[in-house]
N, CA, C and O atoms as a Tinker XYZ file with bonds, in Angstrom:
   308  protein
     1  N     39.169000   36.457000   14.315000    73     2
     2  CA    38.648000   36.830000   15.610000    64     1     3
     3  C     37.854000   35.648000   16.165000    63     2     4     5
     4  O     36.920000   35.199000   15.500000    81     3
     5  N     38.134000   35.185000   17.202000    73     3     6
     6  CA    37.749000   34.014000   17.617000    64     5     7
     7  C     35.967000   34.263000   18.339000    63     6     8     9
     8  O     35.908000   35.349000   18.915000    81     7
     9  N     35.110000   33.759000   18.367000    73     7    10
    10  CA    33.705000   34.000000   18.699000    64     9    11
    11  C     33.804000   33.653000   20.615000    63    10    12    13
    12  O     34.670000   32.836000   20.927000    81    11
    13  N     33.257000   34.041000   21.361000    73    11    14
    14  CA    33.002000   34.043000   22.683000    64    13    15
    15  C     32.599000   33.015000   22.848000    63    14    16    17
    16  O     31.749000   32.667000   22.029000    81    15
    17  N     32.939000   32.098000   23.852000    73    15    18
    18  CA    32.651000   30.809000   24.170000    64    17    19
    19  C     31.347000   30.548000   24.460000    63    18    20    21
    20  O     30.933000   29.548000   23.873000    81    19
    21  N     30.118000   31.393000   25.545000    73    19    22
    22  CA    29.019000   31.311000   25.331000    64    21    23
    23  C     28.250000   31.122000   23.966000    63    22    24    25
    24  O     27.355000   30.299000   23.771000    81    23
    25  N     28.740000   32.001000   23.082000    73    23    26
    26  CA    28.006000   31.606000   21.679000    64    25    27
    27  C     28.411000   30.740000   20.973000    63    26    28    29
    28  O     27.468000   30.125000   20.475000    81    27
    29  N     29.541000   30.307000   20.619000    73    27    30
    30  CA    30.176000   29.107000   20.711000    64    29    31
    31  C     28.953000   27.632000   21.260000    63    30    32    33
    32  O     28.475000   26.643000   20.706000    81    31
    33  N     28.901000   28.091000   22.257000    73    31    34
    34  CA    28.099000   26.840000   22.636000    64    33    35
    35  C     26.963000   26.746000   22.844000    63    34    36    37
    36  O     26.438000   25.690000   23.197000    81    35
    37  N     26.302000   27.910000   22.655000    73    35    38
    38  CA    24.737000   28.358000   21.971000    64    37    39
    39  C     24.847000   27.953000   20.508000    63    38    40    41
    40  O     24.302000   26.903000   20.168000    81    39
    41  N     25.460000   28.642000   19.664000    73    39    42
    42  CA    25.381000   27.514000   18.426000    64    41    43
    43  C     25.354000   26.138000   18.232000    63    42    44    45
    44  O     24.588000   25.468000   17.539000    81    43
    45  N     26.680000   25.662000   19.229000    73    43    46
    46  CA    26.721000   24.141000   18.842000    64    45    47
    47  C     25.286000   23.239000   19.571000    63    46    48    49
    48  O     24.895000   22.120000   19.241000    81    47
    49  N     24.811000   23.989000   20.447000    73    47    50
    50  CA    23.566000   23.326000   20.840000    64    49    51
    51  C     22.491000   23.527000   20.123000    63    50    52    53
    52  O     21.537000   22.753000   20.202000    81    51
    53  N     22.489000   24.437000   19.438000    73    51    54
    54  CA    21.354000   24.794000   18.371000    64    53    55
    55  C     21.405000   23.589000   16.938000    63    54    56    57
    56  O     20.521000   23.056000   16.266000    81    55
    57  N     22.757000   23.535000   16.928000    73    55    58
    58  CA    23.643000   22.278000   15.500000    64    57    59
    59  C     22.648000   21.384000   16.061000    63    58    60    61
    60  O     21.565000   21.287000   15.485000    81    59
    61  N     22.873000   20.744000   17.074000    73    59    62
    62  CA    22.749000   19.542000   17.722000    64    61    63
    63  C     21.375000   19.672000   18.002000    63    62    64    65
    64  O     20.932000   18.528000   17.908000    81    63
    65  N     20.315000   20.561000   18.341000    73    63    66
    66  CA    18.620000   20.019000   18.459000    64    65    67
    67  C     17.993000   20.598000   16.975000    63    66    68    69
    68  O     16.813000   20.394000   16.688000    81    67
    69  N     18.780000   21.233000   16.201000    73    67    70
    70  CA    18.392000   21.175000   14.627000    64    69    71
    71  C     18.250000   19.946000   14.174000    63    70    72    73
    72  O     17.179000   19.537000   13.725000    81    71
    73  N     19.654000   19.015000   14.271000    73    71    74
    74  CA    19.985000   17.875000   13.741000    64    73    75
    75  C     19.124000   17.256000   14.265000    63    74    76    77
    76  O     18.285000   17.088000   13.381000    81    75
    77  N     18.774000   16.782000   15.189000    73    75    78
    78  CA    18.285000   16.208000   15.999000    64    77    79
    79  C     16.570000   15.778000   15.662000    63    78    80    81
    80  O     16.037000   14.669000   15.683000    81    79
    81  N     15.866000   17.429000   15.288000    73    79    82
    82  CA    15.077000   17.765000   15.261000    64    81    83
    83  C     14.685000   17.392000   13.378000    63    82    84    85
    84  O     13.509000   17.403000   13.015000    81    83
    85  N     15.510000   17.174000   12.649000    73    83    86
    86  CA    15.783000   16.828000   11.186000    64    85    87
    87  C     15.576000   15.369000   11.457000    63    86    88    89
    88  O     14.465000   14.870000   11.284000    81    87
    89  N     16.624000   14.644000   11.884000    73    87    90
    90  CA    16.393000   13.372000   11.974000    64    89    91
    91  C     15.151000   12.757000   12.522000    63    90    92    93
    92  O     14.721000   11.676000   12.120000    81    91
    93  N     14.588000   13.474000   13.448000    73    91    94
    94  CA    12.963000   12.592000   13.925000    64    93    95
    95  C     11.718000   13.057000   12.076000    63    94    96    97
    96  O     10.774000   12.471000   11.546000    81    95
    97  N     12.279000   14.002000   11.838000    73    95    98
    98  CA    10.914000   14.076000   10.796000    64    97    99
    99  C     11.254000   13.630000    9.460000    63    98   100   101
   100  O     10.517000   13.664000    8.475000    81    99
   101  N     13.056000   12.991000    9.562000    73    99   102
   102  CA    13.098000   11.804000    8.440000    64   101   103
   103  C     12.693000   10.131000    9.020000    63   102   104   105
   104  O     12.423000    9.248000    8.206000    81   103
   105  N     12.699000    9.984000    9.896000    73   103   106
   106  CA    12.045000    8.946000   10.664000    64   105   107
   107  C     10.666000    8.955000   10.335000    63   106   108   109
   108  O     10.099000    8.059000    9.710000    81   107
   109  N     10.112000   10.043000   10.791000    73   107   110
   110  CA     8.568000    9.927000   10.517000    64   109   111
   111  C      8.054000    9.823000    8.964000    63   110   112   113
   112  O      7.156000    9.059000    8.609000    81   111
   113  N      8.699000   10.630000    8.176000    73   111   114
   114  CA     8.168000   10.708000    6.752000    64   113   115
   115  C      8.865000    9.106000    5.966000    63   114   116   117
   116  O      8.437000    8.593000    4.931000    81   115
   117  N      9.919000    8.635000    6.753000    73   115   118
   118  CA    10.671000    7.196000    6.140000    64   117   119
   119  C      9.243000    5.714000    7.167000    63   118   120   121
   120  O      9.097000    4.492000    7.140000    81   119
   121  N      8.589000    6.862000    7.864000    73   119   122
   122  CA     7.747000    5.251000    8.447000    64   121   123
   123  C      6.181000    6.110000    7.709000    63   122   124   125
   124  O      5.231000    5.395000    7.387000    81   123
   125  N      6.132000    7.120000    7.585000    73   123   126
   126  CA     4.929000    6.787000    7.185000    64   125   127
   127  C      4.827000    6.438000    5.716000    63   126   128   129
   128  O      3.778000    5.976000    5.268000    81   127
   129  N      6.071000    6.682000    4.824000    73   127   130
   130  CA     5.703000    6.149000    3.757000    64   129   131
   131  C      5.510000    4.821000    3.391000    63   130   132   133
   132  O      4.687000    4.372000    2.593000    81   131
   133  N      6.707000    3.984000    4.330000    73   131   134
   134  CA     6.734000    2.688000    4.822000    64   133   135
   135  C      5.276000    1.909000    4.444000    63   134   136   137
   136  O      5.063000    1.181000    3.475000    81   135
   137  N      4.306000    2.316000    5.568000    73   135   138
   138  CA     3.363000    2.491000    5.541000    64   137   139
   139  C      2.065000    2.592000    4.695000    63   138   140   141
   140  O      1.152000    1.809000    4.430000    81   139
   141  N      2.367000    3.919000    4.370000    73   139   142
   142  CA     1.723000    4.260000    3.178000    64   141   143
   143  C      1.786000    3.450000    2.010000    63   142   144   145
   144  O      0.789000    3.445000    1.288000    81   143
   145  N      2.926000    2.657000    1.638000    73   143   146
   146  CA     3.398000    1.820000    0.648000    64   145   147
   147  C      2.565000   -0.018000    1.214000    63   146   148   149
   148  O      2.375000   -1.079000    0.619000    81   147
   149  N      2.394000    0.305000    2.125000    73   147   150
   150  CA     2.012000   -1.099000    2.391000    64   149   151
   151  C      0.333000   -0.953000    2.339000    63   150   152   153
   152  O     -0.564000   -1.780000    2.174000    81   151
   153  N      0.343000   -0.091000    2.470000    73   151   154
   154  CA    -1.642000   -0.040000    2.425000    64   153   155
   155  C     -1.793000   -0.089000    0.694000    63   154   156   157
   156  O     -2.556000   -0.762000    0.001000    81   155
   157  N     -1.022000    0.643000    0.409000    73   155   158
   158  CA    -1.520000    0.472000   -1.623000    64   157   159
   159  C     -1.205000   -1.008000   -1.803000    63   158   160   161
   160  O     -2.171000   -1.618000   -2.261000    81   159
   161  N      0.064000   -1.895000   -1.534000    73   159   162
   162  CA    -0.019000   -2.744000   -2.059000    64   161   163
   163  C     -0.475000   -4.030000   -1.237000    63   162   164   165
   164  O     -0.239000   -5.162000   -1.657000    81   163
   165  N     -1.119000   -3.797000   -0.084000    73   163   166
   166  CA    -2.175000   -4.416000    0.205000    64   165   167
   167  C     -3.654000   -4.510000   -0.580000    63   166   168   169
   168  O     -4.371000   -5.457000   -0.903000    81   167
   169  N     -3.781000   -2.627000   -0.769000    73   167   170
   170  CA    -4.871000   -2.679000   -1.900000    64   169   171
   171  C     -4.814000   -3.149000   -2.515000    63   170   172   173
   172  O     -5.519000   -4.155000   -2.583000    81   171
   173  N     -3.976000   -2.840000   -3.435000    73   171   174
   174  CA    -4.106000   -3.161000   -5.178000    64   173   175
   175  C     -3.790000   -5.090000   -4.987000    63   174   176   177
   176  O     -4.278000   -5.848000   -5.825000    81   175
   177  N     -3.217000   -5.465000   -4.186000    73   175   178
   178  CA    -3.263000   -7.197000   -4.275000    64   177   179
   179  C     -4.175000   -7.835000   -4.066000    63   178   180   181
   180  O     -4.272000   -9.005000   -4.435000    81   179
   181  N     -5.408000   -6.951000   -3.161000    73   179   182
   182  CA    -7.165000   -7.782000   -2.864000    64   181   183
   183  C     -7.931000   -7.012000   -4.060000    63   182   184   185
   184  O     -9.106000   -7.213000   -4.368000    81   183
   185  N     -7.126000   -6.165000   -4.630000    73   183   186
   186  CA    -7.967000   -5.735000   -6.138000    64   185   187
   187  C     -7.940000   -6.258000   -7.227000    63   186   188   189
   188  O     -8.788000   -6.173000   -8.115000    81   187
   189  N     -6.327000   -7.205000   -7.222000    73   187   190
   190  CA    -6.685000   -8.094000   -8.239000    64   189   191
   191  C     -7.216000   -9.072000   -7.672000    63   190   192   193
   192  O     -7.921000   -9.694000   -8.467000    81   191
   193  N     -7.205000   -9.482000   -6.699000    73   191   194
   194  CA    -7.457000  -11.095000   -6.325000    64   193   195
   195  C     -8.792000  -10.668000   -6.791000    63   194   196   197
   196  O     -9.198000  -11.384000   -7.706000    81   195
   197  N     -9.906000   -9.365000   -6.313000    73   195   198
   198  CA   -11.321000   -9.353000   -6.093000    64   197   199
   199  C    -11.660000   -9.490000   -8.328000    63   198   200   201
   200  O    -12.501000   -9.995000   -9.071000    81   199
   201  N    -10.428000   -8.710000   -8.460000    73   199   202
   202  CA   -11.197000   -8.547000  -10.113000    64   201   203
   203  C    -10.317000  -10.296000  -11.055000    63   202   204   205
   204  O    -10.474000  -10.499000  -12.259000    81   203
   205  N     -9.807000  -10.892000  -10.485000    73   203   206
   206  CA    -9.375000  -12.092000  -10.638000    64   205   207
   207  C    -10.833000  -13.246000  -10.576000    63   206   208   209
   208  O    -11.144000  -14.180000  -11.315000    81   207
   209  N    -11.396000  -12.749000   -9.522000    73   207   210
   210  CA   -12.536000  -13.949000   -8.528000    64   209   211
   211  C    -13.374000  -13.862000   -9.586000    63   210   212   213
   212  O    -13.614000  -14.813000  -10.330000    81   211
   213  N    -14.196000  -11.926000   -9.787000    73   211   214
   214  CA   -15.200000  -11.713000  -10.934000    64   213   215
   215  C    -15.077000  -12.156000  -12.048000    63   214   216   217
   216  O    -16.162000  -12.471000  -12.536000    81   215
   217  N    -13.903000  -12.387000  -12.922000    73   215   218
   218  CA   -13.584000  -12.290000  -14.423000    64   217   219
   219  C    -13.724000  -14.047000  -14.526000    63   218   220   221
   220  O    -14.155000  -14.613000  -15.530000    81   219
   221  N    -13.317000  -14.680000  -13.413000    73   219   222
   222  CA   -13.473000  -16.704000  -13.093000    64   221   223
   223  C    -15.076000  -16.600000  -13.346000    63   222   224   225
   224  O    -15.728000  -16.978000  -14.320000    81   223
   225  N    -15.518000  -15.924000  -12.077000    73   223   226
   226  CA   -17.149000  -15.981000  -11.940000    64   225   227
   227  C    -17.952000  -15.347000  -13.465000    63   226   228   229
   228  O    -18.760000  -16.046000  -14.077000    81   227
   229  N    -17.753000  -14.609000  -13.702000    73   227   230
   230  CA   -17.915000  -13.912000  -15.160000    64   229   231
   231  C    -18.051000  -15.144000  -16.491000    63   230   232   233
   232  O    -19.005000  -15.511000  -17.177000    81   231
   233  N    -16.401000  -15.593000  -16.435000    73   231   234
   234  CA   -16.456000  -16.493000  -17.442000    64   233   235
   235  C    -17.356000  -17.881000  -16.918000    63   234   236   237
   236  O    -18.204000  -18.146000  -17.770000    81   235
   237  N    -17.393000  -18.804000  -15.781000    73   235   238
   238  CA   -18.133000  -19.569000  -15.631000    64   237   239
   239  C    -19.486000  -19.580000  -16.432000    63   238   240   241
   240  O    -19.910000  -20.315000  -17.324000    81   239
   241  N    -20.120000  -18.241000  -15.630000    73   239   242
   242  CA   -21.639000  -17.582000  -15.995000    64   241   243
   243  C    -21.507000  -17.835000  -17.601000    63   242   244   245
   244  O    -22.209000  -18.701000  -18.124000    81   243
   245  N    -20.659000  -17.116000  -18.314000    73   243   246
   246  CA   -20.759000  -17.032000  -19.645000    64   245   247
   247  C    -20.546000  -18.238000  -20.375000    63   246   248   249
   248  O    -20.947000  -18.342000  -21.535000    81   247
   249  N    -19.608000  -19.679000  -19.451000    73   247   250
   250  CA   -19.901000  -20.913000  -20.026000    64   249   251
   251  C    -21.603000  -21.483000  -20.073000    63   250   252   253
   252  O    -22.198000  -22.070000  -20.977000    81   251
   253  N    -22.122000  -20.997000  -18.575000    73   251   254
   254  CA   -23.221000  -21.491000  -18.353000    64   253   255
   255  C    -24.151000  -21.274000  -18.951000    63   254   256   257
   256  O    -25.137000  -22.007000  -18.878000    81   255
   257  N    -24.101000  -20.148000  -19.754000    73   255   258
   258  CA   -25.289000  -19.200000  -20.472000    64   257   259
   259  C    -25.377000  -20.204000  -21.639000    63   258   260   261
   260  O    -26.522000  -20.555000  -21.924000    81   259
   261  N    -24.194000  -20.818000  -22.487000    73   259   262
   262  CA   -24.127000  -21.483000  -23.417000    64   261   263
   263  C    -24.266000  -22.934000  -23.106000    63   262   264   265
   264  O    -24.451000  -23.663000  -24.080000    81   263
   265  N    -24.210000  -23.496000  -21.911000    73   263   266
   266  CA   -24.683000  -24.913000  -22.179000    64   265   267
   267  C    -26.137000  -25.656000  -22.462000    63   266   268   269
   268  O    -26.816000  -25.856000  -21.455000    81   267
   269  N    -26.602000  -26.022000  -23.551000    73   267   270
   270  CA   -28.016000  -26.507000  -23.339000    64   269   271
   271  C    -28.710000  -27.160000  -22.128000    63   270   272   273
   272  O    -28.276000  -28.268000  -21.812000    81   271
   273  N    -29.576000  -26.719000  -21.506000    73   271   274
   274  CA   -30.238000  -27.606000  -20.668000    64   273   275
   275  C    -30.837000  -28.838000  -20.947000    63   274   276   277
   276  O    -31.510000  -28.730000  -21.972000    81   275
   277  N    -30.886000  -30.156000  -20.390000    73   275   278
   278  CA   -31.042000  -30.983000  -20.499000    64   277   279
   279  C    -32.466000  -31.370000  -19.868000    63   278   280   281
   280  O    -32.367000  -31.294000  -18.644000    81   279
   281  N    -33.474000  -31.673000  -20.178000    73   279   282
   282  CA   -34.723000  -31.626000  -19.467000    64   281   283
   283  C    -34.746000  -33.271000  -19.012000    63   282   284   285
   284  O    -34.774000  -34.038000  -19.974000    81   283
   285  N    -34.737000  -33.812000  -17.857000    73   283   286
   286  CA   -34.443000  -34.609000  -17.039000    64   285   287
   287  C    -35.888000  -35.781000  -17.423000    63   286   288   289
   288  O    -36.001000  -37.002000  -17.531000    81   287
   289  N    -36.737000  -34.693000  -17.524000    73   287   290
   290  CA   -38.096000  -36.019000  -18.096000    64   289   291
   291  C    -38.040000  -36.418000  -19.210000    63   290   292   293
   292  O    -39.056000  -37.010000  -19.574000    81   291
   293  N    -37.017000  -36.314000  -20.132000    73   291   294
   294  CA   -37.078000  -36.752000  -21.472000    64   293   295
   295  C    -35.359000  -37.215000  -21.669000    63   294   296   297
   296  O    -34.328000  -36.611000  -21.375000    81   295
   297  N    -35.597000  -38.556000  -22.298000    73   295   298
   298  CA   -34.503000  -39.403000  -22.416000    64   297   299
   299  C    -33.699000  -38.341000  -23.537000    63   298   300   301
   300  O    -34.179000  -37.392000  -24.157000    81   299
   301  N    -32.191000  -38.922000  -23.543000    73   299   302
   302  CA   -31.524000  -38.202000  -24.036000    64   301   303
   303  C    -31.202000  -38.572000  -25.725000    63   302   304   305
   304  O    -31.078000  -39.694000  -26.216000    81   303
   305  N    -31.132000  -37.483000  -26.290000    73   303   306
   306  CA   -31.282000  -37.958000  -28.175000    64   305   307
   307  C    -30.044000  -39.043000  -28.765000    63   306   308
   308  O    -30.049000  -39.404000  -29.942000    81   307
C-alpha cells in the first residue's frame, strides 16, 4: 500500500532536518573536543616546561648548597 504523498514528504523533510540537525551537534562535539584537546596539551606542555625550570633551579640550589665559600679577605690555601 503505497503511503500518501503529503506524508511522504512530511517524512522526508523530517529525514532531512533530523540529519541535518545530527550533523551540526557532530560538528560541535568534533570542535569542542578539538579544543578541549588543545587546552590539555597546551597545559600539560607549560607543566613540564614549569616542572623542567624548578627541578634545573632545584638542582643548581643543591649544587650551590655544596660549594665552599671562599672568603675573599683571605688568600687562597
Amino acid at each position: 500500500m503505497p503511503l500518501d504523498p503529503n506524508l511522504l514528504d512530511g517524512l522526508l523533510g523530517d529525514l532531512v532536518v533530523n540529519s541535518n540537525q545530527s550533523s551540526a551537534l557532530t560538528r560541535m562535539a568534533d570542535r569542542n573536543a578539538t579544543q578541549g584537546l588543545a587546552v590539555i596539551q597546551n597545559v600539560l606542555i607549560q607543566q613540564h616546561g614549569g616542572t623542567a625550570d624548578d627541578a634545573a633551579t632545584m638542582a643548581a640550589l643543591r649544587t650551590a648548597i655544596h660549594i665552599p665559600q671562599v672568603d675573599s679577605n683571605r688568600p687562597p690555601e
